[in-house]
Each structure stands twice: as structure tokens, then as C-alpha cells.
C-alpha positions in Angstrom: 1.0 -16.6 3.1 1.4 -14.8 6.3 5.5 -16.3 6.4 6.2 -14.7 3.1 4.7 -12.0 4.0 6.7 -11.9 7.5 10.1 -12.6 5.3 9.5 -10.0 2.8 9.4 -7.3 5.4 12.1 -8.7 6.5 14.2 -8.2 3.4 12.4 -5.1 2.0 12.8 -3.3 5.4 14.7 -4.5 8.0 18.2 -6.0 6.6 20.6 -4.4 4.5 21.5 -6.1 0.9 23.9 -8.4 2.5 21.4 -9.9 4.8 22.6 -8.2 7.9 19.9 -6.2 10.0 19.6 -2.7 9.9 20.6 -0.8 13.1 17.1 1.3 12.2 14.6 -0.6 10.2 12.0 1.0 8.7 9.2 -1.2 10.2 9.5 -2.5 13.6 7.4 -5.1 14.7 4.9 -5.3 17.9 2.2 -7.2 18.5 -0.6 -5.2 17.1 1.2 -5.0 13.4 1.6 -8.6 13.8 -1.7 -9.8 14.6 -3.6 -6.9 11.5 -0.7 -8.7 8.8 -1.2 -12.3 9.8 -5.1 -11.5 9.5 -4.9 -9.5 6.1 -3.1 -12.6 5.0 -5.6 -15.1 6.3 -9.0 -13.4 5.2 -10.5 -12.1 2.0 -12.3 -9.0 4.0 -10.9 -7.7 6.5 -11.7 -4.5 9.0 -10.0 -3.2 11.4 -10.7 -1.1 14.6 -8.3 0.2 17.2 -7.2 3.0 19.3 -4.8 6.1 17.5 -1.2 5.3 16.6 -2.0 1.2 17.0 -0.4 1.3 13.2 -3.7 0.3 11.4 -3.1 2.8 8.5 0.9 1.7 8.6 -0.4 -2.3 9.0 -2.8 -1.0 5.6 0.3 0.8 3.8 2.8 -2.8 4.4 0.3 -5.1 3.0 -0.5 -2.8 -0.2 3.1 -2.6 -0.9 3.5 -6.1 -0.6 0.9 -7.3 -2.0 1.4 -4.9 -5.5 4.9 -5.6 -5.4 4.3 -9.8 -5.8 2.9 -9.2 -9.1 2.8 -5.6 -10.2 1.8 -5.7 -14.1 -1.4 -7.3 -12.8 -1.9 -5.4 -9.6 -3.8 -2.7 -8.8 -4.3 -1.2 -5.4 -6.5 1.6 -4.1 -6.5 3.4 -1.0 -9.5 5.4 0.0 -9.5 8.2 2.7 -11.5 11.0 3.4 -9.7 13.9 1.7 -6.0 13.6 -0.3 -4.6 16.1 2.4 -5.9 13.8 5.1 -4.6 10.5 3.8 -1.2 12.5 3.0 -0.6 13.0 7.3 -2.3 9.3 7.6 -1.9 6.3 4.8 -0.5 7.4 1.9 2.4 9.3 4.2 3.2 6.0 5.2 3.3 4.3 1.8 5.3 7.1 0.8 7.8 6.9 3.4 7.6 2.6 2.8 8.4 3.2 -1.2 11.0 5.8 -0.4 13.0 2.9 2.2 12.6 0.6 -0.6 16.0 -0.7 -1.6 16.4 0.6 -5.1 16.9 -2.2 -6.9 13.6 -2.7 -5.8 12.2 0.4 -7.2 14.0 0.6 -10.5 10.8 -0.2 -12.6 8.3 2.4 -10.7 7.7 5.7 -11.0 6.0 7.9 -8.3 3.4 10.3 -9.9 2.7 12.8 -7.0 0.5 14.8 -9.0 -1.4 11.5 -9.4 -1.2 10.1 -5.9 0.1 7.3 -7.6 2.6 4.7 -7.8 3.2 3.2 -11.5 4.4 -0.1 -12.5 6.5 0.6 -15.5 7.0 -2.7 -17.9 10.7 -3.1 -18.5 10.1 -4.2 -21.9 9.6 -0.5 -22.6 6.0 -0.9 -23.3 3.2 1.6 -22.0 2.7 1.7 -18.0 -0.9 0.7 -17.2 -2.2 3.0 -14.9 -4.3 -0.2 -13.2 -0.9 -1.8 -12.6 -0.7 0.9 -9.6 -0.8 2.0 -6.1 -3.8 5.0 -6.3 -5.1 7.3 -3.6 -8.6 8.0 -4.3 -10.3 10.7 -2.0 -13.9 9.4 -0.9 -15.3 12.4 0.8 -19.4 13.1 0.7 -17.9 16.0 -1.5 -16.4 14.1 -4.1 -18.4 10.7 -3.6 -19.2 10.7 -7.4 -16.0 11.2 -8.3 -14.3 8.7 -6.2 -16.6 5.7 -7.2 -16.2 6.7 -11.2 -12.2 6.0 -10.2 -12.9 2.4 -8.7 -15.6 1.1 -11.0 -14.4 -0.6 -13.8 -10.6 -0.8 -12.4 -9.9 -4.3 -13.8 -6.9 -6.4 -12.8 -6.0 -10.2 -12.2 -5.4 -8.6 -8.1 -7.4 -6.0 -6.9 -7.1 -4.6 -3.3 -9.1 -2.0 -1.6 -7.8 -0.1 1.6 -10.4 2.2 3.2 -8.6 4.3 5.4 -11.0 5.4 8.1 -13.5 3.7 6.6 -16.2 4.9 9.3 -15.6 8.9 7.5 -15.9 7.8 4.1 -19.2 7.8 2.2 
């Protein structure tokens, strides 16, 4: 798993259509990037701890991408963090700035909904986008703990993933 993981980075983010590597990839590896995707890949729970700027939120944003993108019409990934404004300078900055050096024929049947915090799997058969079939922020803040677990209770999908961004702050 952790190889096709590895090789889509590879051709999501660091080559150019024709194969050829991009003089400035979007995601550069190191060792700690490495060693949080080969163990997201290897475990069905998985938390990680580390010092600031080790790329544990960026690690978190790669892996949701990748994993909604391998089957998106039964996909549906949430991303927790304490406050939206918080996980917009942490987490979801990153996926955003991921999605955004997405090659576009990647992105052709997706629509960001900022007002959402959401990233939508649109069927190209023209039938109605599922909003499970998504990548979802969902703030988890004591303040809007009721809130946040009505959004993840009941989210039904063949592939569910949760990413609790600084899990230790959320309630």
C-alpha cells in the first residue's frame, strides 16, 4: 500500500505530465514525512506526535487526498481541528494548497465549496454530488462540540477516514 502511495505522490506532485520531475515539487520528501505515510499506510489507527513544522498536519493533508482520490464516490474524509480559522493556517491550508497543485485533469470532476470547507466529488454521469463523497473540515472546539459530532455521526461511506488535527485541543 505504502508503494502506491509513494508513486502517487510521485505523479500527483512531483513530475510534470510527461513524467519528467518538476524543478519545484509541491511535496518534498524527508524522513519524518516518510516514516508518518508508510505508518498511515500500515495501520488502521494511527497517532502521531512531534515537534512544530515536523509536517504532521501536511503528512495528515497527503494521505486524505490520496486516500479520497482512490475511490471518491465512496469516500468520505473528515478533518477535525480546533476552530475553522485554526485549521485554515494548519491542515486544511495544506489540503488546499495540495488540491490547488493538483494536475487538472486530476481535478476535473471536483468542486471546492469554501463556504463549506469542503471538497465535492461530482459524478461525471451528471448525477447529484453526495456530500459524503467529500473532503470536510469540521471544527471540534468545546464551543461547538455538539455541533461537530452531529456532522460525523451517521457519515456513511464504503471508506471513511478521520484526521484529528491537534487532537490533544479538540474535545
Amino acid at each position: 500500500k505504502y508503494g502506491h502511495l509513494r508513486e502517487c505522490v510521485e505523479l500527483l506532485w512531483r513530475t510534470d505530465a510527461n513524467g519528467k520531475p518538476l524543478k519545484n515539487p509541491k511535496v518534498e520528501w524527508n524522513e519524518w514525512v516518510d516514516k508518518m505515510l508508510e505508518e498511515a499506510c500500515g495501520h488502521q489507527f494511527l497517532s502521531v506526535a512531534g515537534c512544530s513544522s515536523s509536517c504532521k498536519s501536511f503528512s495528515g493533508a497527503i494521505y486524505g487526498i490520496c486516500t479520497f482520490l482512490s475511490w471518491p464516490s465512496e469516500t468520505s474524509v473528515l478533518i477535525t481541528s480546533t476552530s475553522i480559522q485554526g485549521a485554515k493556517k494548519r491542515i486544511w491550508k495544506a489540503v488546499i494548497e495540495l488540491w490547488n497543485a493538483l494536475p487538472d485533469r486530476v481535478k476535473k470532476d471536483y468542486k471546492i465549496r469554501s463556504s463549506l470547507n469542503m471538497i465535492q466529488y461530482v459524478p461525471p454521469d451528471g448525477s447529484i454530488p453526495s456530500d459524503s463523497a467529500s473532503i470536510n473540515l469540521i471544527a471540534a472546539e468545546p464551543k461547538q462540540e455538539a455541533g461537530a459530532m452531529g456532522k460525523l455521526i451517521g457519515i456513511k461511506g464504503k471508506q471513511v477516514l478521520l484526521i484529528a488535527d491537534e487532537l490533544c485541543e479538540l474535545s
